[in-house]
Biotite code that builds the C-alpha atoms (Angstrom):
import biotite.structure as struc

atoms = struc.array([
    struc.Atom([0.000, 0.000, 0.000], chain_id="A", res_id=1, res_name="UNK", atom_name="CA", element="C"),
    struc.Atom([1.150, 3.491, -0.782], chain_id="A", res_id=2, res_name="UNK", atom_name="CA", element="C"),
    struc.Atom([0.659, 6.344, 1.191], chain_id="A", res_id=3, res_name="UNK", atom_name="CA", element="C"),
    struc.Atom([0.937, 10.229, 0.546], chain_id="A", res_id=4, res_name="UNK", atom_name="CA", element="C"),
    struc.Atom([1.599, 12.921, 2.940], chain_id="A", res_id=5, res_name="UNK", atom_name="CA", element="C"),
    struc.Atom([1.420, 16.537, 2.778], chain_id="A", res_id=6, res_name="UNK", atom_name="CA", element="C"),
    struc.Atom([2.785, 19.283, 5.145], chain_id="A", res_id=7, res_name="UNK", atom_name="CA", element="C"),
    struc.Atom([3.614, 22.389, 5.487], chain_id="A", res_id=8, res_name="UNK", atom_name="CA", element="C"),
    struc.Atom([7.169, 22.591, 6.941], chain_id="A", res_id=9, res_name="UNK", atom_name="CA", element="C"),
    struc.Atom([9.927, 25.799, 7.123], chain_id="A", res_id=10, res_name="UNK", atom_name="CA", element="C"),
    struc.Atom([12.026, 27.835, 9.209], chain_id="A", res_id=11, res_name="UNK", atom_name="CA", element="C"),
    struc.Atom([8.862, 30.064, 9.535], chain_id="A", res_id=12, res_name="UNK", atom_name="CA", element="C"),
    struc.Atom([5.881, 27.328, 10.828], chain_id="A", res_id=13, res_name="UNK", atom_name="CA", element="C"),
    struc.Atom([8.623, 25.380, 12.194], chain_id="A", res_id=14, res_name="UNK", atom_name="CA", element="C"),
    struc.Atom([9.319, 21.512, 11.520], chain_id="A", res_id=15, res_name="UNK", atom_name="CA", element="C"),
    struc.Atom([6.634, 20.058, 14.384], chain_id="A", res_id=16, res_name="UNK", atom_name="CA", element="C"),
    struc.Atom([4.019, 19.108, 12.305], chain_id="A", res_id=17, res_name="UNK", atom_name="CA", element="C"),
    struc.Atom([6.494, 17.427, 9.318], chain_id="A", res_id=18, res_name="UNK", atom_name="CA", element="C"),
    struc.Atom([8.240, 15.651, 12.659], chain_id="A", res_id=19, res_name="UNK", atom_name="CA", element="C"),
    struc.Atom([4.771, 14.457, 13.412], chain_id="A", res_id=20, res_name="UNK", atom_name="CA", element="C"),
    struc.Atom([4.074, 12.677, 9.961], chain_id="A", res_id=21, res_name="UNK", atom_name="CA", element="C"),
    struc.Atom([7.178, 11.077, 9.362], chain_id="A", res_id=22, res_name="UNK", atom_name="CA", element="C"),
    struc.Atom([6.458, 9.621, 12.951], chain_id="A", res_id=23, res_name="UNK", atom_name="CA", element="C"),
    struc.Atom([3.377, 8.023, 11.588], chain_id="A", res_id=24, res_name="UNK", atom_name="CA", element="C"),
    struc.Atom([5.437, 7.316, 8.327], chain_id="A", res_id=25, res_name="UNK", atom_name="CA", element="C"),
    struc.Atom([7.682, 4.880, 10.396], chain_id="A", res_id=26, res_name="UNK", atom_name="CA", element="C"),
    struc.Atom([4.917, 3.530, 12.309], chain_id="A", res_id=27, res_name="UNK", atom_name="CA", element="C"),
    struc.Atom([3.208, 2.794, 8.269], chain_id="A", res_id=28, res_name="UNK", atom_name="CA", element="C"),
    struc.Atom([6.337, 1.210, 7.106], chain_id="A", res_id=29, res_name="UNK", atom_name="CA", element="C"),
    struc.Atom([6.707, -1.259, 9.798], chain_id="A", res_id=30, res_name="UNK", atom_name="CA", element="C"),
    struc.Atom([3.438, -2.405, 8.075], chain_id="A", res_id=31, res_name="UNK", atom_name="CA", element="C"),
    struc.Atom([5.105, -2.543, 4.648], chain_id="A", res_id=32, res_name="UNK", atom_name="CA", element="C"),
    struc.Atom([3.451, 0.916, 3.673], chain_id="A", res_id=33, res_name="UNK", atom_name="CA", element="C"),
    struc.Atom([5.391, 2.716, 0.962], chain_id="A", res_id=34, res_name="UNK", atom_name="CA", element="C"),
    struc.Atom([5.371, 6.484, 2.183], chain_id="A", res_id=35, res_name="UNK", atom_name="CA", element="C"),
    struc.Atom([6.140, 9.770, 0.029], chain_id="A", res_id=36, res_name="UNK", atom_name="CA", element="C"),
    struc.Atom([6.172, 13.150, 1.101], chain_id="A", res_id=37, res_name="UNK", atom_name="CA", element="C"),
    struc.Atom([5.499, 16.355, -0.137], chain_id="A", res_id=38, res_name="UNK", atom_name="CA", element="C"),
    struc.Atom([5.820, 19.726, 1.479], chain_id="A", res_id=39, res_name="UNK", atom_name="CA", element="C"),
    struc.Atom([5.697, 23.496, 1.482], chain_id="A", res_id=40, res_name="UNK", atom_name="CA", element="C"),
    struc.Atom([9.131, 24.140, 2.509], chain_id="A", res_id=41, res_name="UNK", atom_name="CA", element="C"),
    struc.Atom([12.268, 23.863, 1.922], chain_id="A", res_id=42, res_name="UNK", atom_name="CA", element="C"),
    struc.Atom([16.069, 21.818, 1.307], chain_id="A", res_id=43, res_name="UNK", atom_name="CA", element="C"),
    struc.Atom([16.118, 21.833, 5.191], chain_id="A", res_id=44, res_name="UNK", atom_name="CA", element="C"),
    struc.Atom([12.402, 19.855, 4.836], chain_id="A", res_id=45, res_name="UNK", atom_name="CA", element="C"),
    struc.Atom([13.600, 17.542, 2.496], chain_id="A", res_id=46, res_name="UNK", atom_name="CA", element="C"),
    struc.Atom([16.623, 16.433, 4.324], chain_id="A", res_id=47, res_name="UNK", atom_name="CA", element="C"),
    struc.Atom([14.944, 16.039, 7.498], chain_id="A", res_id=48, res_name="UNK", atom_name="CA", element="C"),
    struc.Atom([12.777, 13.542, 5.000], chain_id="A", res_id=49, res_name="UNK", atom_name="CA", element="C"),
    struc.Atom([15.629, 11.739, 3.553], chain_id="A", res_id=50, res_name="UNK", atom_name="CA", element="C"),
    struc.Atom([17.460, 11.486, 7.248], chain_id="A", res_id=51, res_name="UNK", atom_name="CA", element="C"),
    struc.Atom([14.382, 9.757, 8.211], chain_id="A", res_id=52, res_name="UNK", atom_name="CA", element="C"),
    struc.Atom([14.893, 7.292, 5.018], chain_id="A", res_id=53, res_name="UNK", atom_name="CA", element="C"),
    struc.Atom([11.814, 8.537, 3.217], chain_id="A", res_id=54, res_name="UNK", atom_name="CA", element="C"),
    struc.Atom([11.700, 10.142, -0.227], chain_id="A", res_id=55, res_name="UNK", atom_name="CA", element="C"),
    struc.Atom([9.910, 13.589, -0.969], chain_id="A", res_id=56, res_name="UNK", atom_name="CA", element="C"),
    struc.Atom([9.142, 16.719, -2.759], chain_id="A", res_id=57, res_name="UNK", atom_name="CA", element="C"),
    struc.Atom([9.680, 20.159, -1.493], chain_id="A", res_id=58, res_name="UNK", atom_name="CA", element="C"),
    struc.Atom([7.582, 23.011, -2.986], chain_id="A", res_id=59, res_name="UNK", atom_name="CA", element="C"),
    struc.Atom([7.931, 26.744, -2.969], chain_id="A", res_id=60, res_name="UNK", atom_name="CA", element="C"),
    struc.Atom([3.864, 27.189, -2.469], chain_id="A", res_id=61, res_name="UNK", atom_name="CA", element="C"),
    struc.Atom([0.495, 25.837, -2.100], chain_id="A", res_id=62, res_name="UNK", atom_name="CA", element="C"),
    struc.Atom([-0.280, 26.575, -6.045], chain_id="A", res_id=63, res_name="UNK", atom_name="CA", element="C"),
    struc.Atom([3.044, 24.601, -7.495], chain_id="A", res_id=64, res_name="UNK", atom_name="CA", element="C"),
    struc.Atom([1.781, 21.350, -4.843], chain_id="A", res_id=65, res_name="UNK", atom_name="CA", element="C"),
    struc.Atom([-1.661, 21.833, -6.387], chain_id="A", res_id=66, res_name="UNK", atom_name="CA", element="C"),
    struc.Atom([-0.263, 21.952, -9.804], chain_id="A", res_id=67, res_name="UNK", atom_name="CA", element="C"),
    struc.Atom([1.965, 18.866, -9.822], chain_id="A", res_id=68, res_name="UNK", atom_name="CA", element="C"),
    struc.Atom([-0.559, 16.744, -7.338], chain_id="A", res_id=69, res_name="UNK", atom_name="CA", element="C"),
    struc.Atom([-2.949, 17.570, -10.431], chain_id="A", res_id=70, res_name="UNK", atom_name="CA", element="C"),
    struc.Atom([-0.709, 16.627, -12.788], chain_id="A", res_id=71, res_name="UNK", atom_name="CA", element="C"),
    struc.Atom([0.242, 12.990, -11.180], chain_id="A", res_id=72, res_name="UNK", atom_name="CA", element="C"),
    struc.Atom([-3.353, 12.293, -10.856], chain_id="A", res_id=73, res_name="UNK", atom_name="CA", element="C"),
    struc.Atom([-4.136, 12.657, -14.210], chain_id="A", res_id=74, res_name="UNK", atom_name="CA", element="C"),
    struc.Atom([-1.277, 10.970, -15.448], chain_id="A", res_id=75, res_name="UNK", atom_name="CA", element="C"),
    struc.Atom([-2.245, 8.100, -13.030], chain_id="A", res_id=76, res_name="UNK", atom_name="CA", element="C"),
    struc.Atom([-5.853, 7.975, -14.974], chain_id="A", res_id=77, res_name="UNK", atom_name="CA", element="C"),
    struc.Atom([-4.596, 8.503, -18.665], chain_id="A", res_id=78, res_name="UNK", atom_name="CA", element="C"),
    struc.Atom([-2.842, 5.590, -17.418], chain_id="A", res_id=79, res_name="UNK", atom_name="CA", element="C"),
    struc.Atom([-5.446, 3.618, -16.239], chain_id="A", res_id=80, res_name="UNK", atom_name="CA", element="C"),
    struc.Atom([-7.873, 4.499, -19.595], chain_id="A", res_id=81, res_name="UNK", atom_name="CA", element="C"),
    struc.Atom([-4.577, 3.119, -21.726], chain_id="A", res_id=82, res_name="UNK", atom_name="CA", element="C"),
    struc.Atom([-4.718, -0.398, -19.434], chain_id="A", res_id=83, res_name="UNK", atom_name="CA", element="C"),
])
């Protein structure tokens, strides 16, 4: 099973709530979860993600997120309409 998080994580909000998910992201992968992450942040977000042994995306704002979340999904059905 794969699961997606999303978070809002930078020197301004602070790194609690990011801290929080990848908590539950370790807890998921004990259960053979595949987790991915992708935040509003920055490099400093990202490596926090990678320390943890996780793989991610960092994004400058909500709009590029939207834009690229959009973007997978629709690649996922064109995908799916091919099969």
């Amino acid at each position: 099973m794969k699961f997606e998080f999303y978070c809002l994580a930078n020197n301004r909000s602070g790194y609690g709530h990011l801290n929080r998910c990848l908590t539950l992201g370790k807890a998921l992968r004990k259960k053979k979860w595949e987790c991915n992450y992708n935040v509003i942040g920055n490099s400093t977000s990202i490596n926090i993600i990678k320390d943890f042994g996780f793989s991610g995306k960092s994004f400058l704002s909500f709009s590029s997120l939207k834009n690229d979340t959009c973007s997978k999904k629709n690649k996922t059905l064109n995908s799916r309409i091919a099969i």
